[in-house]
C-alpha positions in Angstrom: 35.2 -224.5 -81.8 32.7 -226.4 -80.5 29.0 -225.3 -79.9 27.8 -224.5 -76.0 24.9 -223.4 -74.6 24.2 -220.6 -72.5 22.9 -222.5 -69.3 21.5 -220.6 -65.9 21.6 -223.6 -63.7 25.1 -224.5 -61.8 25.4 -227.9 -62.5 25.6 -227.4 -64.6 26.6 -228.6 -60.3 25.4 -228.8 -60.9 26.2 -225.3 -63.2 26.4 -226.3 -62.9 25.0 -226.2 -64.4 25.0 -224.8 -65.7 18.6 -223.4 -68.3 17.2 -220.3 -70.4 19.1 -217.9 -72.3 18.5 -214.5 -71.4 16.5 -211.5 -73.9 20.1 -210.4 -74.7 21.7 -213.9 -75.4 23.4 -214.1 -72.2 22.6 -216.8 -69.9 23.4 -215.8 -66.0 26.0 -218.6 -65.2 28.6 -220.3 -68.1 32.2 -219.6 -69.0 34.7 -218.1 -71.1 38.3 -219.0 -72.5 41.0 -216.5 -71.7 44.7 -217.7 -71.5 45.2 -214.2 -69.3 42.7 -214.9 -67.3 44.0 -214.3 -63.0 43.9 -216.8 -60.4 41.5 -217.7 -58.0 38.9 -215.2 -58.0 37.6 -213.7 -54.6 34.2 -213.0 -54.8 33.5 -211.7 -51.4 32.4 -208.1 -51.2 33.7 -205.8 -49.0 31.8 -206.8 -45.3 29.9 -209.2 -46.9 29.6 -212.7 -45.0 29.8 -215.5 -47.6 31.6 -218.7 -47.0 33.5 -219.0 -49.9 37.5 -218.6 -48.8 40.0 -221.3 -49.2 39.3 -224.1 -47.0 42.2 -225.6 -44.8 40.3 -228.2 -43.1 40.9 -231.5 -43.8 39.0 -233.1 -46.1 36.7 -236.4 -45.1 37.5 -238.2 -48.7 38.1 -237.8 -52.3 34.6 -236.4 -53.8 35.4 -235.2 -57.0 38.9 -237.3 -58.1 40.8 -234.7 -60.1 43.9 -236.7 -62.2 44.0 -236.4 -65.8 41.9 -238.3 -68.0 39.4 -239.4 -65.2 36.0 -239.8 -66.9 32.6 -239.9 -66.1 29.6 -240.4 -68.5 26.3 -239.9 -67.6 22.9 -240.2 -69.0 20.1 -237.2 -69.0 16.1 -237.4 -68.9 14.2 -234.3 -69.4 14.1 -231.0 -70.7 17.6 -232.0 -72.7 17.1 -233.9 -75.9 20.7 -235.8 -76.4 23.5 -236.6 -74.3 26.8 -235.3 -74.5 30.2 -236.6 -74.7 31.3 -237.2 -71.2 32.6 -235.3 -68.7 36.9 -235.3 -68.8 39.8 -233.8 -67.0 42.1 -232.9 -70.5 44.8 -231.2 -68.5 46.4 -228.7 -65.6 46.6 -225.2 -65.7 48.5 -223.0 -63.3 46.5 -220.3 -62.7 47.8 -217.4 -60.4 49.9 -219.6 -58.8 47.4 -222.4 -58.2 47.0 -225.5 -60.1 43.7 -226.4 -61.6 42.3 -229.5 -63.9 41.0 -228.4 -67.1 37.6 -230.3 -67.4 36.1 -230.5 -71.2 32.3 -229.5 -69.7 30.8 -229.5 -66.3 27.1 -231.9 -66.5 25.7 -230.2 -69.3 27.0 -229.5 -72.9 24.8 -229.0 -76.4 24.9 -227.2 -79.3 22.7 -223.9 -80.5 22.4 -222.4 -83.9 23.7 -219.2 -83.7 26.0 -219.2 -80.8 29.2 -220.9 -80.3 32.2 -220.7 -78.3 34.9 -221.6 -75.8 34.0 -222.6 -72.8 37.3 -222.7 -70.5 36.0 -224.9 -67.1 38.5 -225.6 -64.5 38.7 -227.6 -61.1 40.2 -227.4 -57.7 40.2 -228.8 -54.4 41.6 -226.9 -51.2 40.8 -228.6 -47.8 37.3 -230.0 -47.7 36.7 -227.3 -50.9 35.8 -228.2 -54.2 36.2 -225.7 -56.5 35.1 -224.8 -60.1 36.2 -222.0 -62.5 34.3 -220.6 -64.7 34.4 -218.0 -67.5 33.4 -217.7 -71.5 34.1 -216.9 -74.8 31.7 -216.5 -77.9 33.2 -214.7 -81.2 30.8 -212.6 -83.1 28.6 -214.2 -85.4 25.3 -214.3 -87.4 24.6 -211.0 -86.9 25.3 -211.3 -83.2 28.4 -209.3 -81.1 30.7 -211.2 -79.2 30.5 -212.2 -75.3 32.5 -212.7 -72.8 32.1 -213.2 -69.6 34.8 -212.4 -66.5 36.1 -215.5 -64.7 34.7 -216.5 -61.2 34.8 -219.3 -59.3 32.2 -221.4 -56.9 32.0 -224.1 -54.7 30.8 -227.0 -55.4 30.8 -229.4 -52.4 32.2 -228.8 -48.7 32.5 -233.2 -47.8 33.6 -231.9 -44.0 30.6 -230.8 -43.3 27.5 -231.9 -40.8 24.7 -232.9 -42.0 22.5 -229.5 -42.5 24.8 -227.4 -42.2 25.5 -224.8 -45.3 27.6 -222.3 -46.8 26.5 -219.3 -49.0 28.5 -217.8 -51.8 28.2 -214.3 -53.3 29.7 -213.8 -56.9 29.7 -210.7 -59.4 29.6 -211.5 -62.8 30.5 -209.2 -65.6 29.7 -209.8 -68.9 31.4 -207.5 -71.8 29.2 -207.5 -75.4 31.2 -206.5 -78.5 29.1 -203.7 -79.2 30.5 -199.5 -78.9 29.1 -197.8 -76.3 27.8 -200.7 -74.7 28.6 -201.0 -71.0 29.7 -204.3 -69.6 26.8 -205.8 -67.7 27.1 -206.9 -63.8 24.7 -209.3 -62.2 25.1 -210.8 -59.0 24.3 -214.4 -58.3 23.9 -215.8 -55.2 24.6 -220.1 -54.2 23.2 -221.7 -50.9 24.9 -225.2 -50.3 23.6 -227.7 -47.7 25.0 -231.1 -46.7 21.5 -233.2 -46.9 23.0 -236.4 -46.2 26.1 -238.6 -45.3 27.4 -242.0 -45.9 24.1 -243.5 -48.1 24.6 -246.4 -50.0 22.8 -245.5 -53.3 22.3 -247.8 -56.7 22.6 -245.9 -59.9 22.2 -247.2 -63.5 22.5 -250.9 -61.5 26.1 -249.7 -59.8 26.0 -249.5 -55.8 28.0 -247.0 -54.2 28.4 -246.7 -51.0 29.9 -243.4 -48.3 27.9 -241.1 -50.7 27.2 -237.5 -50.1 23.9 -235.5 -51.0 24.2 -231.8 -51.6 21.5 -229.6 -52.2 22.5 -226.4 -54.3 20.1 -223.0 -54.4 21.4 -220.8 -57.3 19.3 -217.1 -57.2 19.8 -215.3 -60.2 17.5 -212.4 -60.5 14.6 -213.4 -58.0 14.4 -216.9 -59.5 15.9 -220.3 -57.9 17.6 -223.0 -59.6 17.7 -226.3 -57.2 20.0 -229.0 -57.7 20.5 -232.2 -56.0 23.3 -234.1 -56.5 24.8 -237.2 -54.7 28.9 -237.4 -55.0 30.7 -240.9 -53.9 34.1 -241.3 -52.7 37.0 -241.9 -54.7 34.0 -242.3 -57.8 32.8 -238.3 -57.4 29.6 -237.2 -59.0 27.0 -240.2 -59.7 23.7 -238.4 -60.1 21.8 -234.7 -59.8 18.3 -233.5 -60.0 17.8 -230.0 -60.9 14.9 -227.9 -61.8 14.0 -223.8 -62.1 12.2 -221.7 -63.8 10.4 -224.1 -66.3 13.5 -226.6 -66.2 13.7 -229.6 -65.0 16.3 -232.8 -65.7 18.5 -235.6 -64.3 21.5 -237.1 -64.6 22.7 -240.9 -63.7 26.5 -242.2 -64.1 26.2 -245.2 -66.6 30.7 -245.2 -66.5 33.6 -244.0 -65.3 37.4 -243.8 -65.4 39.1 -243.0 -62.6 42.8 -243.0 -62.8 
């Protein structure tokens, strides 16, 4: 297995994501693998008025490309002290009747000493939608009970919408601890995406790419706010993000990519 950590911030996209572990060990937003798990989750409460049903509209461009083995590698500055392996599409799941690509880690992915894990990350596209699914698995260990937490999905870029416009998201997570007599622990996170700008032309790590998106992303967990900024080209997808919250604070920059 290899080693994850427990990350608050989406990106993480963002993640992700994926920031500070929790009292209890359990970081507000990551993942867990469960071959049973059902397919695309609907996180809307009953009445409630988030924007996050499938999206029909056509899209404006490829934003994320999701074939198999596309690759992106990116290198971080900031509150992370190595780089990981880069970011891959490994395979396709169907899922509830929907096919997703199996990605390897979403932005962020390092190692801790006492927790580690399966984390089970997929992708999807619908309309202008992008999609990821998320959901985790930790086995007991050192002295610590297992966790695992629910799968859920959220979006991570609308590329047919204005400039300034937005979408909110609402999601439950539940998170079960291996422990009798413990109760599984729900906690209610809440996303804010905005469309900053369209069709830039933006250098990173010396590359040019032009028709690039930037998306701001507010994740609220628990009174605090988790910002991310992150700029997605077409037909490259995700070339840089900015994120910061609660004492975090990193970025991101493409350095290559495989895009098949």
């Amino acid at each position: 297995m290899k080693k994850i950590t427990l990350i608050a911030s989406l990106l993480l996209l963002i993640s992700l994501s994926l920031t500070s572990c929790e009292a209890d060990g359990i970081d507000p937003v990551y993942y867990i693998n469960n071959n049973n798990n059902p397919g695309p989750v609907n996180n809307n409460p009953p009445g409630g008025d988030n924007d996050d049903d499938d999206d029909p509209v056509a899209s404006e461009g490829d934003y994320f490309p999701m074939a198999l083995n596309n690759e992106w590698d990116f290198i971080y500055t900031g509150d992370f002290d190595e780089d990981p392996a880069p970011m891959k599409i490994i395979g396709t799941e169907v899922i509830g009747g929907v096919t997703y690509y199996k990605i390897n880690h979403y932005f962020q992915e390092s190692g801790t000493d006492d927790l580690t894990g399966e984390a089970d990350i997929h992708l999807r596209k619908n309309g202008g939608t992008y999609y990821e699914r998320v959901s985790v698995d930790i086995p007991a260990a050192n002295g610590l009970p297992s966790i695992t937490i629910a799968p859920y999905e959220i979006i991570v870029l609308k590329d047919n919408l204005e400039v300034g416009e937005s979408w909110t998201q609402t999601v439950t997570q539940t998170t079960t601890y291996g422990m009798s007599g413990f109760p599984p622990v729900t906690m209610t996170l809440n996303f804010k995406g905005t469309i900053m700008q369209k069709d830039l032309t933006v250098t990173v790590e010396g590359e040019t790419f032009t028709d690039v998106i930037k998306e701001k992303m507010v994740q609220t967990i628990m009174g605090a706010d988790y910002t991310t900024y992150i700029w997605f080209a077409k037909n490259v997808g995700p070339i840089k993000s900015e994120s910061t919250g609660e004492g975090l604070s990193y970025q991101m920059a493409l350095t290559s990519y495989i895009i098949n």
